[in-house]
Every structure is written in structure tokens, then in C-alpha cells.
VOFIDREN-785210 format. One record per atom (N, C-alpha, C): x negated, y negated, z negated. Coordinates in steps of 0.2 Angstrom, whole numbers, plus 5000, padded with zeros to 4 digits. Layout:
<sites>
XYZ...
</sites>
This chain:
<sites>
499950875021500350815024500550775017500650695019500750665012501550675012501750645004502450635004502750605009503350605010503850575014503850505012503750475006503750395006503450375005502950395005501950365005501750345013501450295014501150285020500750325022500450315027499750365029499250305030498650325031498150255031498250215040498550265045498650245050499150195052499550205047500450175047500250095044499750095039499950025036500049965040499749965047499649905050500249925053500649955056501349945057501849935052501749945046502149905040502049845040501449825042501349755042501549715048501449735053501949695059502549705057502949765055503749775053503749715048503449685043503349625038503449575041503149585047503049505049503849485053503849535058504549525058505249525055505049565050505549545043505549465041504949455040505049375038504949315043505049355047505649295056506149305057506549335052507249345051507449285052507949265053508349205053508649165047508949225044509049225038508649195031508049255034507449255028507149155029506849175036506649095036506849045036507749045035508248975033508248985024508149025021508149025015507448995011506849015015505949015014506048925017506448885019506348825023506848785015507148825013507748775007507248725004507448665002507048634995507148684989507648694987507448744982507248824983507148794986506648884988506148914983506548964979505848984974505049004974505149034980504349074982504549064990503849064990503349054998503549105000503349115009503249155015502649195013502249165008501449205006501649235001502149214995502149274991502749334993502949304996503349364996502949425000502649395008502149455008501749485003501349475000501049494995501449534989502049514991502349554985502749624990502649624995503149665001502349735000501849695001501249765001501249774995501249744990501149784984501549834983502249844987502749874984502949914992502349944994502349955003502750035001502450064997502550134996503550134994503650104989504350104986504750084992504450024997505050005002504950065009504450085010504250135015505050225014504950215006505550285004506150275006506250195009506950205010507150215017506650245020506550275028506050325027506250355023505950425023506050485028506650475029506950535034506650535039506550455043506350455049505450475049505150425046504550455044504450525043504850555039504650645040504750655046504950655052505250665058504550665061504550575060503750565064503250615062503150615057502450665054502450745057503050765056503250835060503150835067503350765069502950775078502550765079502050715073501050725075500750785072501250815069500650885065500650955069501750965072501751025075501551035082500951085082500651075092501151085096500951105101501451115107501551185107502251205108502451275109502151295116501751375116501751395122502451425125502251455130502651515133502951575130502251585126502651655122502851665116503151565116503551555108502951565103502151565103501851555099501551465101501351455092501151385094500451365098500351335100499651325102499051295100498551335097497951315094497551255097497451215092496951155096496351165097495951165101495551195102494851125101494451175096493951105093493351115095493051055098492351045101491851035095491351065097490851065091490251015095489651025089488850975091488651045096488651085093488351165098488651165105489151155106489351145114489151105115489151045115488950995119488451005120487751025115487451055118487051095121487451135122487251215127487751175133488151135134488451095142487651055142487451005139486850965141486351005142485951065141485651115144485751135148486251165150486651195157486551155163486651095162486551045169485651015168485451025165484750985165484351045165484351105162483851135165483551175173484251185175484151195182483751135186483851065185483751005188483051015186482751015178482051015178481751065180481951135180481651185181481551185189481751145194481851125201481451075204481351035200480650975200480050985197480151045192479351075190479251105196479751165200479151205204479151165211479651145211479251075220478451055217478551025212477850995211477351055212477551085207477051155207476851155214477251195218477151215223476751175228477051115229476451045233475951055231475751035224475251045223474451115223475051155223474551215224474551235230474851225235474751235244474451185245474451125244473951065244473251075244472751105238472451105236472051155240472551225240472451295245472151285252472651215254472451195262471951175260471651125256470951075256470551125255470551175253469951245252469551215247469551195240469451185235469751215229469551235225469651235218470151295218470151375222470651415225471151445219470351445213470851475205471451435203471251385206471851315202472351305208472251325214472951325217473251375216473051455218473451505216473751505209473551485204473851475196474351415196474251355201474851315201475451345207475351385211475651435215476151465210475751505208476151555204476551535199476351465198476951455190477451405195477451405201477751355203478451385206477951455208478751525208479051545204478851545199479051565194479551515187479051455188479751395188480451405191480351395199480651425203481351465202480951515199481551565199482051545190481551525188482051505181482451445183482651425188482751365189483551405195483251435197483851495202484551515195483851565190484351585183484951525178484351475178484851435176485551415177485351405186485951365190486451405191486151485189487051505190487151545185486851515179487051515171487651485171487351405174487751345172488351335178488351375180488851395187489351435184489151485180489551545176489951485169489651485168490051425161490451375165490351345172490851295174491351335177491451405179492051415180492451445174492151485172492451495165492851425160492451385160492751305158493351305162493051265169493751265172494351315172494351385171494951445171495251415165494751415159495251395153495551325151495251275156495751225155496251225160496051245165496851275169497451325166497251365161497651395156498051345152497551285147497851255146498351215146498151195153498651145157499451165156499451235156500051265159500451275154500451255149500751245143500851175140501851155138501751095139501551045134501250985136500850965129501450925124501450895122501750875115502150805118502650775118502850745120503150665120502750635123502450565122502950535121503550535124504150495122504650535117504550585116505150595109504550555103503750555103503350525098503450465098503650435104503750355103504450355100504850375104505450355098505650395092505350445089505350435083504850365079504550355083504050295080504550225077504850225084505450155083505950175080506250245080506650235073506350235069505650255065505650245059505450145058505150135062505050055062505750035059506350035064506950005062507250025058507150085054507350105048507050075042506450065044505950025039506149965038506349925046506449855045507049855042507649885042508249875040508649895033508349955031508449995025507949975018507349955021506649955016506549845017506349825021505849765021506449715020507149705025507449665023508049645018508249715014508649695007507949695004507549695002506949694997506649624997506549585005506349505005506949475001507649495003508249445002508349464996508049494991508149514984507549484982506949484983506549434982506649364980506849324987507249254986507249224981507649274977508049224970507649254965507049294964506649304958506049244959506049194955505649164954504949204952504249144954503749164955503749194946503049244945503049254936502749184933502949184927502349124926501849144922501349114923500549124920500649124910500149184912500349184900499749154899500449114892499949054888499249094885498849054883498149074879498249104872498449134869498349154864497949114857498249094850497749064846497349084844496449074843496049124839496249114832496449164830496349194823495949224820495549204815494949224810495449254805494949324804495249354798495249334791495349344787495449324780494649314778494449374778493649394776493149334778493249314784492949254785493149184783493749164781493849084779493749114772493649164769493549154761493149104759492449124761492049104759492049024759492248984766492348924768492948884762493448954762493848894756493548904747493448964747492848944740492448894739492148874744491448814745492048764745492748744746492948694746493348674738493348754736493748734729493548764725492748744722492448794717492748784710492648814707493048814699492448764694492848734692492648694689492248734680491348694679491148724675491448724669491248754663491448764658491248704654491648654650491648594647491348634639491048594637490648584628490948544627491148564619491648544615491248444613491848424616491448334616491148304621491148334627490948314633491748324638491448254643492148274647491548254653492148324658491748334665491848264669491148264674491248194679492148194682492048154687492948154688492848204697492148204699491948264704492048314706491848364698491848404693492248444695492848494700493448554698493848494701494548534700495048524705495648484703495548474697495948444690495748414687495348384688494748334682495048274682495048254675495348174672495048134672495248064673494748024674494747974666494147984665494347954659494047874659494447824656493947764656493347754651493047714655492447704649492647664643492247674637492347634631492147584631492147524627491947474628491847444621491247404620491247404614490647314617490947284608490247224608489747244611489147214614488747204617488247144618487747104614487347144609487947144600487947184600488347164595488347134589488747104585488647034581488447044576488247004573487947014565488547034558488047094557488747114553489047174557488847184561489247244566488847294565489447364564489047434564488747454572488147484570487947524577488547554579488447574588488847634589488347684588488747724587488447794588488747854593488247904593488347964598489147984599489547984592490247994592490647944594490447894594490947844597490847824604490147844606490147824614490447884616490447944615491048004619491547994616
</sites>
């Protein structure tokens, strides 16, 4: 048997009519009708079965009551309890034999028998009337055996459901009203302090997306390529202004142009 506050799979659909008339409360549906009403008639269902088992334990008592009334048989007479008695594939049948053999073995030897007094009166073919004769008696008789095989198995049956009978069965109205007390125990201890605490918890809200983060190991490379180190300068040259991350700009010199007469060449050391 399961625990006292877990459902049975047969019970869920009575949790769920006891739901529904939880939320035709008068109460429930003058609050579910508010403008500021924080959650729907749909979520709170949805949040009433998620949470069927936790609301179901607080009518526990009565449900164990019920489960005691569907599991203990009926007490006989002699203070012991009464075994239920289980139908198998093999009886059914050895009953479906019992009725259908005598019937077939009844209309094999009729036919038998027509047939071979038939053929006996026509004065033809004597081997094959006598042989359908003979199996037709003999049908016959297995068809006798049968029938008060299946005559001894009917009363036998009937003796022991009349035993049966005589012991009283389980009782129908103390199993409905443990039903409805655990209903209204359900409905009043479990489903409707649990809608009316509902009420005032707003819905959850949906979580944000998270930002993708790359690890270190991959931007390296990306910020290297952005900020290479500037090559090594020779003494007398100065890097373009491109060049590293710190590069000066230098202006150009400017000198005569074609220079005048009388004017020294530039040379290598004045143009850098």
C-alpha cells in the first residue's frame, strides 16, 4: 500500500474535481476576478497538481481510512477474513469445454447416426454405414460423458457461490463515506488554504539570458593582433607613425628645392 499522503493513480481524478470545486469557491473566484489579481484560475491549477501529493497529506487520516476499507476483505463467520477468490485463463477454459463439448459431441452422433441408418436402409455401401453407425454410438456416448461432467462442475460452482453469498461482502456505504470524508477533508484542510496562499505569490519571472563569456585564452590572441609591439628602431631611422602604440610623429624637413647656386647638397644625414 502506498503512503498515507501520496495519491493512488486511481484517486488523481477525484483530486481534480475536488480542484475544481476549490476554485468555485466564492472567495477563490472573487479574488481570480480582482484587477489586481496576480495569477490566473490556469496557474493556480497547474500549481495545485504539481503540489497534489504535499496537499493530498493534509487529509491523510481520512485517506488511510479509505485505503483500509479497499484492501481489508470481508470478515467471514468464523472471525477469519475472507480470501478473494482469483479467476484464471484455465478456468475459463475448462467452463468453455464443458458447455461446448456435450453440444458438439450431440450433433456429431445425430449426423453420424442419419447417416449410417440412411445408407443401411438404401442397401448400399454396408462397410460405410456400419462404421458411420458405430462412431455415431460412440460419439454418442462421449457426448452422455461430457454432459454430466459439465452438470458435476455446475453444481459444484453453484454450492460454492452459494457459500460465498453467505458471508457478508464489504460495505458499500461505509466505502462511500469514507470517500466523501476524505473529499472534504481534502477540499478543506489541503486545496483551499493552499489556492488562498497562492493568491498573493506572484507568477515567477522568467531568467534573464546570461552574457557569453570567452575565456582569456581566446581574446589573447585577438588583442595581440590589435596591439603588436612595435619593431626595433636603428640608430638614425625613425619608425613610420603606424609603427607600435607610441610612435611620434615626426615632421618632414624641408630644405631648398632645386637648390640655389652656391648651395651645399643635402645629404643622407640631413634628410633623416
Amino acid at each position: 500500500m502506498n503512503e498515507p499522503g501520496r495519491l493512488e493513480a486511481v484517486d488523481r481524478a477525484d483530486f481534480e474535481h475536488t480542484l475544481h470545486e476549490a476554485l468555485g469557491a466564492p472567495d477563490i473566484r472573487e479574488a481570480l476576478q480582482q484587477p489586481c489579481a496576480q495569477v490566473t484560475a490556469e496557474q493556480l491549477h497547474a500549481r495545485a497538481l504539481a503540489a497534489a501529493d504535499t496537499i493530498a497529506a493534509e487529509a491523510s487520516t481520512e485517506y488511510a481510512a479509505l485505503l483500509r476499507l479497499r484492501t481489508t476483505p470481508a470478515p467471514a463467520r468464523g472471525g477469519r477474513p475472507q480470501q478473494p477468490a482469483h479467476a484464471t485463463v484455465g478456468d475459463g477454459l475448462l467452463a468453455a469445454l464443458a458447455v461446448l463439448t456435450p453440444l458438439l459431441s450431440a450433433a456429431a452422433a445425430a449426423i453420424f447416426l442419419l447417416l449410417g441408418y440412411g445408407i443401411q436402409l438404401a442397401g448400399a455401401q454396408q462397410p460405410l454405414a456400419i462404421a458411420l453407425i458405430r462412431t455415431g454410438w460412440i460419439t454418442g456416448a462421449i457426448a452422455v460423458l461430457a454432459a454430466a461432467a459439465a452438470g458435476t462442475a455446475l453444481v459444484i460452482t453453484a454450492a460454492r457461490h452459494r457459500a460465498t453469498s453467505r458471508h457478508p461482502q464489504p460495505d458499500a456505504a461505509a466505502l462511500t463515506q469514507a470517500h466523501a470524508a476524505w473529499r472534504r477533508a481534502l477540499l478543506e484542510r489541503g486545496l483551499l488554504p493552499f489556492l488562498r496562499h497562492q493568491l498573493h505569490q506572484p507568477p515567477a519571472a522568467a531568467p534573464q539570458p546570461r552574457p557569453l563569456r570567452l575565456p582569456h585564452s581566446a581574446l589573447a590572441p585577438a588583442t595581440a593582433a590589435r596591439t603588436s609591439p612595435a619593431p626595433p628602431s636603428l640608430p638614425g631611422l625613425t619608425p613610420p607613425p603606424w609603427v607600435g602604440t607610441q610612435a611620434e610623429t615626426v615632421p618632414p624637413r624641408e630644405w631648398p628645392y632645386p637648390p640655389g647656386p652656391g648651395a651645399p647638397l643635402p645629404t643622407i644625414s640631413t634628410v633623416l
